[in-house]
C-alpha positions, 0 to 999 in steps of 0.5 A, spaced: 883 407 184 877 412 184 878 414 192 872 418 192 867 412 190 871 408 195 870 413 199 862 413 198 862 406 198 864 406 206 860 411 207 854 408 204 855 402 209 857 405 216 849 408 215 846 402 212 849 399 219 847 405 223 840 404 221 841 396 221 843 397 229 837 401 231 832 397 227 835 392 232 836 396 239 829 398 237 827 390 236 830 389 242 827 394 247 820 392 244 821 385 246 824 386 253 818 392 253 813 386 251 815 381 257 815 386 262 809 389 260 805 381 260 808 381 268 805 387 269 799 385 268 799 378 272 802 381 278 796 387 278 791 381 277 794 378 283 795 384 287 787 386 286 785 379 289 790 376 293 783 372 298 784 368 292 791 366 292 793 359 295 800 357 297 802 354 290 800 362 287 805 364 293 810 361 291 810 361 284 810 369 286 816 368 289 821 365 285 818 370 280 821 376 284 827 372 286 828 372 279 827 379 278 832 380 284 838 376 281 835 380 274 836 386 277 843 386 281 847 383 274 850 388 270 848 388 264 842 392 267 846 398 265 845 396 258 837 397 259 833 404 258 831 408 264 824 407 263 825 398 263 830 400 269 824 403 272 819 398 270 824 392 273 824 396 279 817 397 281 815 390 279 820 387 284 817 392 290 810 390 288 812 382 288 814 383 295 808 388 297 804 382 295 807 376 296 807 379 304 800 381 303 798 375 301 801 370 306 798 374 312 791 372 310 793 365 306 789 360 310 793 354 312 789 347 311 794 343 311 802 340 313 804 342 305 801 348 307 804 350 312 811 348 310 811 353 304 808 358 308 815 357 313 820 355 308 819 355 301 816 362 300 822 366 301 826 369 295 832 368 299 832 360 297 831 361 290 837 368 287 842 362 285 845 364 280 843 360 273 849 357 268 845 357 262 847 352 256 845 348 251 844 342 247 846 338 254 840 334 254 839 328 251 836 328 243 828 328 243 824 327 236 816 328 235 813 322 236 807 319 232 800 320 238 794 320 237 791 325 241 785 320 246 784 321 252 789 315 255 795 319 251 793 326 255 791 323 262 799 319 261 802 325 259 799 329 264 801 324 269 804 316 269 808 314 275 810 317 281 810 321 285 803 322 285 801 329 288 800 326 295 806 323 296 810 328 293 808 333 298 808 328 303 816 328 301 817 336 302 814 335 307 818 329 311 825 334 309 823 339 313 822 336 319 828 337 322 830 343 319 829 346 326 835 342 328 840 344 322 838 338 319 835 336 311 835 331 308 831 327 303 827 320 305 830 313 303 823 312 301 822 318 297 830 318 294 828 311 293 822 315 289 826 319 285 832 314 282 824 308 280 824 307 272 817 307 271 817 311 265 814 317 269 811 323 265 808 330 266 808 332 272 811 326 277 817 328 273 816 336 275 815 333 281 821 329 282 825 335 280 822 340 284 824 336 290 831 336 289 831 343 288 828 344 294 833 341 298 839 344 294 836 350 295 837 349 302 843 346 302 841 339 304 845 333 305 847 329 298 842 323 296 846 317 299 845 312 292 846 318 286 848 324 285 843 329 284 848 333 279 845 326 275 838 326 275 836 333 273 839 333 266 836 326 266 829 329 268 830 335 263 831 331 258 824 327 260 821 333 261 823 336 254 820 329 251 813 331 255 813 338 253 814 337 245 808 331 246 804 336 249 805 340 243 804 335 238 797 333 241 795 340 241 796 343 248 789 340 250 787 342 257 790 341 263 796 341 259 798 348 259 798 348 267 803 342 265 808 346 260 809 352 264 811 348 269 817 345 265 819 350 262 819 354 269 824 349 273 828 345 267 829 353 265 832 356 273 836 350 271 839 353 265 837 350 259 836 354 253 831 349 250 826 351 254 828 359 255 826 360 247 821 365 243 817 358 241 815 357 248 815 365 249 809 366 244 806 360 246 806 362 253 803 368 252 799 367 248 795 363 253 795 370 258 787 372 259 786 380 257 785 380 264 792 379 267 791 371 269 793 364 266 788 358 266 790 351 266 784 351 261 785 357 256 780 358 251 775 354 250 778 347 253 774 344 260 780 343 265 781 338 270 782 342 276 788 339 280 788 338 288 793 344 289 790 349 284 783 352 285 778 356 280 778 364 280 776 370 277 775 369 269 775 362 269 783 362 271 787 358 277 791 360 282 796 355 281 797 356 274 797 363 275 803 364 279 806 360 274 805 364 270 809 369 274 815 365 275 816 363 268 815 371 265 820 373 270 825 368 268 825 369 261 825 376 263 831 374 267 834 370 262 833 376 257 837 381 261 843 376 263 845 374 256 844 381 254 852 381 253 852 377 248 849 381 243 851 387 247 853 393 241 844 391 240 843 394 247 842 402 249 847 405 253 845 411 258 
């Protein structure tokens, strides 16, 4: 056996795989530094009007930082660069010191108002940890749609709740929590188990309730275990997403696939924490830091909880865009272990 060309031959592999590896930490930190740096630059733009922000631009804040919370305190935030550290760092504490700023100013016009000033925009409720899994959703294939006006307006919204009921559900769960009690409504529970085929954003909001109330500890539904019907909403909601994209994401549905992706994704479902929705989501980021349910040249059908800012962007629709890029931002460093020799250590 001729030692030396073995010996070479090692030699010639343990550099190709110590190139290989920091090709890949570098790929790796640039992507962390991308998502970080999309945060940046929503959290700044709210920072800068925040006269402009209603509650649903609040709260999307504060799921964001409470992702950034729990993002911060896991341990594999010692596989990060100093510098991401910091950047984590200094992103929480501006969410807080806005989101504060902004509840001082926000002006309550109506009871769902004043239930999310209260109760719904404290970070507190939302740190849970997430499970993350895959492939626990029931299969969804692309369907054959043609993309008119009725098919758009019933992805976008078929079914109940509509928004005024869906309020009115939040609303009616808190009304005792002063008294240590909550509890989600017969009637709105009898709501969340109706077959009638809802889609878009009656199944955001039916899910959406049921983290509500699992988030501040409620009482079980009495009929059907709420453990039951989320991955049945995911499941739905995922259908719904992929016919959004098959349609062409033509306006408001953008505002509705940031809003999938942002509640199915804190329940732990890889299939929507991906690089596809990622790059789609920001792709749809303005230069100025903002999010629009309308983004390019798309006209908008601006909804009852969402209003039109700066650069033709809205308020609810960027408060999601919070939620969502810190979410991902959340996943990216909770799984970081799982390629843990791609990362730097200090």
């Amino acid at each position: 056996m001729d030692f030396k060309l073995v010996k070479n031959f090692i030699f010639f592999i343990m550099c190709t795989n110590v190139s290989l590896t920091k090709r890949i930490q570098t790929f790796q930190s640039q992507e962390l530094d991308r998502q970080l740096k999309a945060l940046q630059r929503v959290i700044d733009f709210m920072a800068d009007r925040p006269e402009e922000m209603n509650i649903d631009a609040i709260f999307g804040l504060t799921l964001g930082e409470a992702h950034l919370i729990s993002a911060s305190s896991h341990s594999n935030v010692r596989l990060l660069t100093w510098e991401q550290k910091n950047n984590l760092k200094k992103l929480l504490k501006k969410c807080k010191k806005i989101r504060n700023q902004m509840k001082k100013i926000l002006s309550i016009k109506s009871e769902i108002d004043s239930i999310g000033y209260s109760n719904l925009t404290d970070p507190i409720y939302w740190t849970g940890p997430i499970d993350w899994k895959s492939d626990f959703l029931k299969s969804t294939v692309p369907r054959k749609l043609i993309a008119n006006h009725e098919t758009i307006m019933n992805l976008l919204w078929n079914g109940r709740p509509n928004e005024d009921e869906s309020d009115s559900c939040i609303v009616d769960t808190f009304k005792e929590v002063e008294q240590n009690i909550c509890q989600i409504t017969d009637d709105c529970e009898m709501m969340l188990s109706e077959d009638d085929n809802p889609q878009g954003f009656a199944t955001t909001h039916r899910l959406l309730l049921i983290m509500v109330s699992k988030a501040f500890d409620c009482e079980e539904l009495k009929k059907i275990s709420s453990d039951k019907l989320i991955p049945k909403f995911c499941s739905s909601i995922l259908q719904n997403l992929i016919d959004i994209e098959r349609v062409g994401f033509p306006a408001p549905l953008p505002d509705l696939v940031m809003e999938e992706v942002l509640l199915c994704g804190a329940q732990g479902y890889l299939e929507f924490i991906n690089d596809h929705w990622l790059n789609i989501i920001l792709n749809w980021q303005e230069p100025s830091g903002c999010f629009s349910a309308s983004p390019k040249t798309h006209k908008s059908r601006t909804r009852r909880s969402s209003n039109v800012i700066d650069f033709g962007c809205e308020n609810h629709t960027t408060g999601l865009g919070v939620g969502t890029i810190a979410l991902f931002i959340r996943h990216y460093i909770e799984n970081a272990n799982i390629n843990e020799e791609n990362y730097y250590f200090e």
